[in-house]
C-alpha positions in Angstrom: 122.1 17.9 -23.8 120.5 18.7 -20.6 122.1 21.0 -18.7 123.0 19.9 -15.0 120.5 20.9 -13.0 117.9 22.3 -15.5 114.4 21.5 -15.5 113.0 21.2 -19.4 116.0 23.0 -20.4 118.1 22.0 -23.0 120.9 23.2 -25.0 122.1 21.8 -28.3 125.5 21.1 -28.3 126.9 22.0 -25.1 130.1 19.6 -24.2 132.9 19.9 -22.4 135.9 18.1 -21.2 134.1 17.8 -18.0 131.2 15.7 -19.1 133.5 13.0 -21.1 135.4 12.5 -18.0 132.0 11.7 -16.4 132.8 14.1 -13.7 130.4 15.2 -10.9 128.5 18.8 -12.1 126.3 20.0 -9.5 124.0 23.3 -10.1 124.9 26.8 -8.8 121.5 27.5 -7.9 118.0 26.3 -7.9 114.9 28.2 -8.1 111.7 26.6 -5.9 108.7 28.6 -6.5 106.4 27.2 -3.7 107.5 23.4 -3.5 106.2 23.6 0.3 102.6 24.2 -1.2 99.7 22.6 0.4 102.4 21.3 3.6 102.2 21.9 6.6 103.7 20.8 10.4 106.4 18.4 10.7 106.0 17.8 6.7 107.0 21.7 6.2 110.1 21.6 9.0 111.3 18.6 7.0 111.2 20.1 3.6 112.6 23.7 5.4 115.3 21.7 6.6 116.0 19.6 3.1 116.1 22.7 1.2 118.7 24.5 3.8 120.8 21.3 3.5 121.1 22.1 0.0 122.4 25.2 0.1 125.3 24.1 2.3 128.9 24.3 1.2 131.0 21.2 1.4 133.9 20.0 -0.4 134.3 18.6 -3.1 136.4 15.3 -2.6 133.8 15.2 0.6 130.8 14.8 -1.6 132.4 12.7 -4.3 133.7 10.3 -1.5 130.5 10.1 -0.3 129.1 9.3 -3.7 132.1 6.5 -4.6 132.0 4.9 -1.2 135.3 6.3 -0.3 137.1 7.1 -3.2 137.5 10.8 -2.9 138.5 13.4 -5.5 141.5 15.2 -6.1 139.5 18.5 -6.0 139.7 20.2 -2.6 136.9 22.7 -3.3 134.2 24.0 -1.0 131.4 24.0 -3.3 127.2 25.2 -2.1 124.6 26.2 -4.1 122.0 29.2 -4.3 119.1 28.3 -3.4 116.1 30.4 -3.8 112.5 29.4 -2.2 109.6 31.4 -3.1 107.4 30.7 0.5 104.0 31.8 2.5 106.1 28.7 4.9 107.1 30.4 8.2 109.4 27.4 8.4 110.7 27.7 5.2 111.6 31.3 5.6 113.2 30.8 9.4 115.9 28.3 8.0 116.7 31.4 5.1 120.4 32.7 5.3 118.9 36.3 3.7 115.4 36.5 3.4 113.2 39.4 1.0 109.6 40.1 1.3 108.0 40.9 -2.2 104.7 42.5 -1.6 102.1 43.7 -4.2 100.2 46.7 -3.7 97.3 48.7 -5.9 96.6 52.1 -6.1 94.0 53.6 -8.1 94.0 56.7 -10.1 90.5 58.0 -11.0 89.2 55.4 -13.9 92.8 53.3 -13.9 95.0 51.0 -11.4 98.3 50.3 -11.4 99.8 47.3 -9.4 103.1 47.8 -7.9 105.9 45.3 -6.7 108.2 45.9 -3.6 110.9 44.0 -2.2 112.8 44.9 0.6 115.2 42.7 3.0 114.1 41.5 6.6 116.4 41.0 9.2 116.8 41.1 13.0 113.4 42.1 14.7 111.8 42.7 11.5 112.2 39.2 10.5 111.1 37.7 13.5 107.8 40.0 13.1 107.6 38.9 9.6 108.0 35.1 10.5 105.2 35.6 13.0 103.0 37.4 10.6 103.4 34.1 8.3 102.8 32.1 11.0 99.5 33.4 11.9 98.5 36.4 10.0 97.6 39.5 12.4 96.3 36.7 15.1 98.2 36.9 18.7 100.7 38.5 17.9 102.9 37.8 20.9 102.8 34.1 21.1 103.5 34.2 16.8 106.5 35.8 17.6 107.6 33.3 20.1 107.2 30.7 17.9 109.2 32.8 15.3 112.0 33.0 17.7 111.8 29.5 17.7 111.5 28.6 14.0 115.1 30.8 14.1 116.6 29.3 16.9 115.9 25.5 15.3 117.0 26.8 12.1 120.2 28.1 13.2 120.8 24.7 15.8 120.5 23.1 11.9 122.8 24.9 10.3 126.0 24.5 13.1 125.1 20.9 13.4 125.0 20.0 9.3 126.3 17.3 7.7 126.5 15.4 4.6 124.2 12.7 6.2 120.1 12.9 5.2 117.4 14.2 7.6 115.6 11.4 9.8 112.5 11.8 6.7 110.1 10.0 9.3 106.7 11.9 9.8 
């Protein structure tokens, strides 16, 4: 049995009541580990934009009328997911509800090296500088974080104005 929402996974013997009612099972939360690779311009904004519609909470009989063509559930649960997008997309990272900046440093000790990891959360100013410096590296800084600002701002319009319908895909 697959799991719901599982890529190559499997699990032998997993069943529940659930699945022989042929219920709707939606994932908690996805992992995307660069699946804005190699994008850039409108193509990025559109996949920032798909991957924050995912994460979106709506309810349940909402989503299952939607799938039925009307015939809603008798669930009335808000359900959203996790989702988690590992990024060098400013676009990507502006439409983040909490976004974490993993940087990998060296430092040498006579003969050896050790590689360290840090992680630490970005918010306020030090997003928007963060945003600009994925943008356009250490180049103008002023007008990168303008653009930031407005990478946010779009991002944020997006996330009042959300609804169940798809994104106009068009490029």
């Amino acid at each position: 049995t697959v799991l719901p929402g599982s890529i190559g996974s499997t699990c032998n013997g997993f069943h529940s009541e659930i699945e022989s009612e042929n219920a709707l099972i939606l994932p908690i939360s996805i992992i995307y580990d660069e699946i804005d690779a190699h994008v850039g311009g409108r193509a990025a904004v559109t996949i920032a934009k798909l991957l924050a519609g995912q994460s979106r909470k709506i309810s349940v009989d909402t989503l299952e009328g939607a799938i039925n063509d009307g015939v809603g559930s008798k669930m009335q649960q808000s359900i959203g997911k996790q989702i988690i997008a590992i990024t060098h997309s400013a676009s990507v990272a502006a439409n983040a509800d909490r976004h974490v900046v993993i940087e990998r440093s060296r430092k040498r000790k006579s003969s050896s090296s050790s590689t360290f990891i840090q992680t630490r959360v970005v918010d306020g100013a030090s997003r928007r500088k963060e945003i600009a410096r994925m943008a356009s590296g250490d180049l103008v800084p002023g007008e990168a974080e303008a653009f930031a600002d407005a990478l946010i701002r779009d991002a944020l319009n997006q996330k009042d104005s959300f609804t169940l319908d798809p994104p106009d895909l068009r490029l």
